[in-house]
N, C-alpha and C positions, 0 to 999 in steps of 0.2 A: 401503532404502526411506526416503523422508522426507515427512514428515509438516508439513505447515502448518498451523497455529490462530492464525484472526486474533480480536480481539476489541476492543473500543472503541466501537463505533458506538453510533446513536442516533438520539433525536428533540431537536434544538436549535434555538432558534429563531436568523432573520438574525443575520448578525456574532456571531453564539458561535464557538467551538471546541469540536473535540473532536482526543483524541489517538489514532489507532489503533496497534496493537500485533500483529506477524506472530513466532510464535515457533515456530523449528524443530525439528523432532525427528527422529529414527531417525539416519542415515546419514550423518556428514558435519557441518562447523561452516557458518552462512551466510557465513565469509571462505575457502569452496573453492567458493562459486560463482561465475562469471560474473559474472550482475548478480542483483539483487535488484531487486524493481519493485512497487509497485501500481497493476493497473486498476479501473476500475470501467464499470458498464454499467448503466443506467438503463431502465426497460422501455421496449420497442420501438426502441431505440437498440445501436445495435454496442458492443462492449466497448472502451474506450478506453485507450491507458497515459497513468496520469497522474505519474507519479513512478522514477526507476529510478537506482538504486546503484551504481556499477561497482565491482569488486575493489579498484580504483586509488583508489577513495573520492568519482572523477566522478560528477555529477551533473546529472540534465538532469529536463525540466518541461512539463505539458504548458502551452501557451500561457496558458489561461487561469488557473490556480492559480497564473503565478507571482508571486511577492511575497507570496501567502499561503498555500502549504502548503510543507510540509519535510520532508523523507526523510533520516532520520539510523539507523546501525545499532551494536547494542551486541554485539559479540565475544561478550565475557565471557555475555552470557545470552543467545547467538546468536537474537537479537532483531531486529526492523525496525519503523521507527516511520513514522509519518505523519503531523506535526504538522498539523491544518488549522486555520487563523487565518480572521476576518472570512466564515464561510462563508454563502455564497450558495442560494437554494431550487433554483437549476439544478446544484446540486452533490449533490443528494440521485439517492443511485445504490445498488448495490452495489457493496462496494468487495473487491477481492478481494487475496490475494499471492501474487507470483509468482518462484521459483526457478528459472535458467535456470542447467545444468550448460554445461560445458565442450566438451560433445555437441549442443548448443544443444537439451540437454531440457527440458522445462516440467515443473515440479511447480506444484500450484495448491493454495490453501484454498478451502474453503467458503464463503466472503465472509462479509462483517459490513454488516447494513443503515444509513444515514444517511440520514436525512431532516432535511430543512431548513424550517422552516415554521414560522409564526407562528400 
């Protein structure tokens, strides 16, 4: 079984940052999954992917975050990050992580809230 705990969020105001943090547990390192990914979903809005890692270390982005956020992973503290730079108050969502096996199975965390706002 594996276990995702995301953490980092918050309330920042325009053009802050913040870093979020997906750390694995139980079953397995995040370099035997698939991809590694975070979405987020905003109330009354569908859940969106905004960021996803492949095994091979590719990387893709959803449209609007790119140039400012960043999806980078740490082996060693089977770890997933999510840098987000210059953020915007349409960026305020729940942000959640996602583990995708070889089985194309979803593991998920709990999400971490971000709000954006002055």
């Amino acid at each position: 079984q594996v276990q995702l705990v995301e953490s980092g969020g918050g309330l920042v105001q325009p053009g802050g940052s913040l870093r979020l943090s997906c750390v694995a547990s139980g079953s397995g390192s995040i370099s035997s999954f698939y991809i590694m990914a975070w979405y987020r979903q905003a109330p009354g809005k569908q859940r969106e992917l905004v960021a996803h890692i492949a095994r091979s270390g590719t990387t893709t982005y959803l449209d609007s975050v790119k140039g400012r956020f960043a999806i980078s992973s740490d082996n060693g503290k089977n770890t997933v990050y999510l840098q987000m730079n210059s953020l915007k108050p349409e960026d305020t969502a729940t942000y959640y992580c996602n583990a995708r096996d070889w089985n194309y199975y979803d593991y998920w965390g709990q999400g971490t809230q971000v709000t954006v706002s002055s």
